[in-house]
N, C-alpha and C positions, 0 to 999 in steps of 0.2 A: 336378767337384771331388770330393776323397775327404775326410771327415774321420773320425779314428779320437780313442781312449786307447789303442790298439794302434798299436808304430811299424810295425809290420809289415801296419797297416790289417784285421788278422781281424774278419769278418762286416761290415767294411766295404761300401757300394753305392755308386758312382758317384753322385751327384746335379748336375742343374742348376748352374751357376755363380752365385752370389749376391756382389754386396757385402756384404750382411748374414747369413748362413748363421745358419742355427737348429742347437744338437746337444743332444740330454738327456744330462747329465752318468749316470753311475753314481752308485750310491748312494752314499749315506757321506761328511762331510765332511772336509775338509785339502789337501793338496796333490793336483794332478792334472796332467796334461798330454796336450794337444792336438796332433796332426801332421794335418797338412794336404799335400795334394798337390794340381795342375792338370792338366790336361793340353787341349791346343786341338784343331781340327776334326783334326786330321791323326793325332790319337791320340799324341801325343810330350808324356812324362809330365817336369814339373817337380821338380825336387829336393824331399826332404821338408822340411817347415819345420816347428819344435814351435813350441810356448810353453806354460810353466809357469802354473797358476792356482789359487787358492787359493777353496777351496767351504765358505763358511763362514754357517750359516743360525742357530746357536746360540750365546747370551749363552755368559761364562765361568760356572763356578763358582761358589759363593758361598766366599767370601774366607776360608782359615782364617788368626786371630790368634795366635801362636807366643809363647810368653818373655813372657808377661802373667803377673805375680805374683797366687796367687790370694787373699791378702789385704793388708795394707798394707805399702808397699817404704819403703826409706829415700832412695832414687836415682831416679832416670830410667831404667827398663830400656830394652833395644833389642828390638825389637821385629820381629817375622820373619813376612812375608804369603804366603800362598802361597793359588793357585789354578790351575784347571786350564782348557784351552782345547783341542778337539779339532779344533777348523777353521785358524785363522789363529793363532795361540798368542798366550799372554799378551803387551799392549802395556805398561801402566804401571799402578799401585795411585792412587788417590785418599783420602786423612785428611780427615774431619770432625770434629775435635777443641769439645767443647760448642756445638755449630750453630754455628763461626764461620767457616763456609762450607770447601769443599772445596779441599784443593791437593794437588799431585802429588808421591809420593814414591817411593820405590824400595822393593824388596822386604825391606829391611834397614834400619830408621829407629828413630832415636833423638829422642824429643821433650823440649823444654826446658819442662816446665811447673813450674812453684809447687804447692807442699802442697795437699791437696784429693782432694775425688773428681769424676774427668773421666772423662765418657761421650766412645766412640770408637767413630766409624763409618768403617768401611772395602770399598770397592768396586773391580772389576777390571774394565780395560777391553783389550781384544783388539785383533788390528790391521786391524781391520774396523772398529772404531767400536763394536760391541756393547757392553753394561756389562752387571755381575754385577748380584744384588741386594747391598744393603748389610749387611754383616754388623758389629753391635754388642756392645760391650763397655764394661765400667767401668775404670778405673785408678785407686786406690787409694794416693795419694803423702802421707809424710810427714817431712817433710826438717828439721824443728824438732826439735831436743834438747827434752826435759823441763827443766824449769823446778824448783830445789830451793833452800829458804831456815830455816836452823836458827832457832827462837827460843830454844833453849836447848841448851849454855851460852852464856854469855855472852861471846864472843868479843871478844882486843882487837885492836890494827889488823895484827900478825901475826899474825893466825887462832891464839891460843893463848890456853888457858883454864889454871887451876887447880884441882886439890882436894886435900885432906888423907885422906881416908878410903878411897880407890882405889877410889872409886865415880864414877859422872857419868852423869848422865838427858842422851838424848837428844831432843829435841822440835822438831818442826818441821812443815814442809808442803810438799810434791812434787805438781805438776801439770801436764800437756800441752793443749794448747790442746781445746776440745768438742769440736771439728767433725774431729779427726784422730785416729790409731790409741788413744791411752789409755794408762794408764801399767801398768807389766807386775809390777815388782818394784823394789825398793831392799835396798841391802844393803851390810855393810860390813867392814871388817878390821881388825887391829889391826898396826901394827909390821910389814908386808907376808906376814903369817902366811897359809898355803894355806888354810885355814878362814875362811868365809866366814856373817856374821851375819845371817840376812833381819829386815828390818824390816817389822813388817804395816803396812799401811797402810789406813784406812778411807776409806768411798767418797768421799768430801770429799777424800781427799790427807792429812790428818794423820796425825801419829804419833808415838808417845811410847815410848822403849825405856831402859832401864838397866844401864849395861857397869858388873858389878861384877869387883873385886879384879886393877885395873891393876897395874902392877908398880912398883916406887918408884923413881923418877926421870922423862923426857919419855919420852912414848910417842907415835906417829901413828895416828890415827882417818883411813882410807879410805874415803869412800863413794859408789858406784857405784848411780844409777838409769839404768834402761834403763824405755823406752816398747815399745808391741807391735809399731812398725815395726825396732826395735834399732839406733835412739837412745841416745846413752850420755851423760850428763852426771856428773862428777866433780865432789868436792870435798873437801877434805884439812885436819884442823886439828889442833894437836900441845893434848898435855895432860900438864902435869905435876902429877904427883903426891908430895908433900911429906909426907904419912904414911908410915902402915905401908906396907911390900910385901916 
């Protein structure tokens, strides 16, 4: 029997007929293939026969994680694995989402979690069976709007106040839950005007601001808090003014 990785059998030697034949591959793992010939006492040689083999001795890569926001998202990003395989090439990625054990996903996944910070482990397995090591990350979700409640003025049940003097204090408190991104800015308009008011806010969330010399008749107060994830919470109250303007 002859066998090669040459179809042409070069530096090939006749050996023994075995049912179990031994051949040292060449170096280097991936695709290979094998030709084999017979031939019996009489010297009359058999057609070549290949077969395809795959020489695969090394795990994948270690996993890179793609399209991870590198601080706090407002969404569910999608999410892109990729690793490398120089033997049998990559079979499927494995997610370990907060140790709640391992499942199979595709190189392109989109997860459904809740607000929060979730550790994420990810691992590749080849189609040999080999797995990578697990490569770890955090995700950073915050999908709650900020939370805003004026204590002054004094609002009746259509959001509309009065003053005489075309003045008005605004006072109140803005806050996002502890455990998620935090709140960024507030800020507000008057009458849908390009100019825009920032209200400080202290570390508590409070805050106390005073819009003077409204114009005389109803005007609309716009205001816009945004948290660090860009979260947007609105709220809108009309003020008429019955003095000077």
């Amino acid at each position: 029997m002859l066998i090669s990785e040459s179809s042409n059998f070069s530096g090939a030697s006749w050996q023994t007929y075995s049912s179990s034949p031994t051949f040292t591959l060449s170096d280097g793992e991936g695709e290979k293939t094998l030709y084999l010939k017979l031939r019996d006492q009489a010297e009359f040689e058999t057609e070549t026969f290949s077969q395809k083999i795959t020489y695969d001795v090394s795990p994948p890569s270690a996993v890179t994680i793609s399209n991870l926001p590198s601080s706090w998202a407002n969404s569910n990003p999608t999410l892109t694995f990729a690793a490398t395989d120089v033997g049998s090439g990559i079979d499927r990625y494995e997610i370990n989402i907060n140790d709640g054990g391992w499942n199979t996903v595709s190189a392109t996944y989109t997860p459904n979690l809740p607000s929060g910070t979730h550790t994420l482990q990810v691992k590749a397995y080849d189609k040999s069976g080999k797995v990578s090591s697990a490569s770890s990350d955090k995700l950073y979700l915050d999908l709650e709007p900020p939370t805003f409640k004026l204590s002054q003025p004094s609002l009746d049940k259509a959001n509309k106040t009065t003053t005489d003097t075309g003045s008005i204090v605004l006072a109140g408190k803005a806050q996002d839950q502890k455990t998620l991104s935090g709140l960024k800015e507030l800020y507000f308009t008057v009458n849908n005007s390009q100019t825009k008011w920032k209200v400080n806010l202290d570390k508590a969330g409070y805050f106390h601001y005073t819009i003077i010399n409204l114009r005389k008749g109803e005007s609309t107060i716009h205001f816009k808090l945004a948290d660090k994830a860009g979260n947007l919470t609105s709220f809108d109250f009309k003020v008429e003014n019955t003095g000077f303007g």
